[in-house]
C-alpha positions as CSV (number, residue, x, y, z in Angstrom):
1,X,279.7,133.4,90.7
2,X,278.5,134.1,87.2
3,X,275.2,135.2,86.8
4,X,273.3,133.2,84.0
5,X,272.9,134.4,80.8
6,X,269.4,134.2,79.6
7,X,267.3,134.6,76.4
8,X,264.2,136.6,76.7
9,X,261.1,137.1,74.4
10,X,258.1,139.2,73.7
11,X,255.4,138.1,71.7
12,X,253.2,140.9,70.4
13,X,248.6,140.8,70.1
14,X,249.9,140.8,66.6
15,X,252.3,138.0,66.5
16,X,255.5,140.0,66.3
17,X,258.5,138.1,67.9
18,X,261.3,139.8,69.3
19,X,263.8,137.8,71.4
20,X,266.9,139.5,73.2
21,X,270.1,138.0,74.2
22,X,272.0,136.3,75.6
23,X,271.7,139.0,78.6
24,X,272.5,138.7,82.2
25,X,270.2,141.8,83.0
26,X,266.5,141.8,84.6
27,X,264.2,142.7,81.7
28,X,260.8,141.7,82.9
29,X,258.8,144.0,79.8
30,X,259.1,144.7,76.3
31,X,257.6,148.1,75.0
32,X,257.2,148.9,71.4
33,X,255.7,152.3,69.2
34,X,254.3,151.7,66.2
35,X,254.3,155.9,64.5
36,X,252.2,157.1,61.5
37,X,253.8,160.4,60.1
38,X,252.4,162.7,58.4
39,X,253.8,162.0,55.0
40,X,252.1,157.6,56.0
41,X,255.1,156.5,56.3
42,X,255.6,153.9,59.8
43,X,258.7,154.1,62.2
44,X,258.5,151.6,65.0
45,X,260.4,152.5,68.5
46,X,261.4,149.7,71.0
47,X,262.8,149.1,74.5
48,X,262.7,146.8,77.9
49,X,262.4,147.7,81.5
50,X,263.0,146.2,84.4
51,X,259.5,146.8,85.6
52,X,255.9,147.1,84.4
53,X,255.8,150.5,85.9
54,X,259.0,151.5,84.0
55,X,257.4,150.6,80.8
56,X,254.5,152.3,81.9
57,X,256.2,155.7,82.4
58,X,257.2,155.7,78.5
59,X,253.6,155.9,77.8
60,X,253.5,159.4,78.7
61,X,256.7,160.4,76.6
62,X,255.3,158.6,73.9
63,X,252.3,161.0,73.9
64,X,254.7,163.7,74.1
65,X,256.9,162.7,71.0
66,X,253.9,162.5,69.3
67,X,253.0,166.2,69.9
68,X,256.4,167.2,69.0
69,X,256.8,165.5,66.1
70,X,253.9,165.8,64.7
71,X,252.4,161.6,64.4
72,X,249.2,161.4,62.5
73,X,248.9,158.4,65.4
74,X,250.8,155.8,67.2
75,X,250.0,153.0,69.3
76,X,251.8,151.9,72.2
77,X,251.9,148.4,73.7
78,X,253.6,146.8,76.4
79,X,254.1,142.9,76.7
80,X,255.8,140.7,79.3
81,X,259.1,138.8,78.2
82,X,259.2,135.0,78.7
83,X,262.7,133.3,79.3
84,X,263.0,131.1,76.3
85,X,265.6,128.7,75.2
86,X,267.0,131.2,72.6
């Protein structure tokens, strides 16, 4: 039997929308880094997981990345995805 293709969708504190699919696979969190370099410039960096705890875990690399490449600061947030209609 097929497994049901889905749409899923974070919404960020700041109202960012991001919606993935159609996908058949068991995202349950959306994780996104928002970098300051040091010339001020932004890059963002996003995923899913298919746990809280998985998300979790790139919190620590995060920090690391930062160290290595030298981010005047970054902020890291996590959010649930919601099934959505698409």
């Amino acid at each position: 039997m097929a497994r049901k293709r889905r749409y899923l969708t974070a919404t960020l504190p700041d109202g960012y929308v991001k919606t993935i699919g159609p996908t058949t696979d068991a995202f349950t969190h959306y994780w996104r880094i928002v970098a300051v370099l040091e010339n001020g410039k932004t890059e963002v960096f996003w995923g899913h997981t298919r746990s809280l705890a998985e998300a979790k875990r790139k919190r620590t690399a995060t920090d690391e990345a930062s160290r290595m490449r030298g981010w005047k600061s970054h902020a890291f947030e996590i959010v649930e995805l919601v099934e959505t209609s698409g």
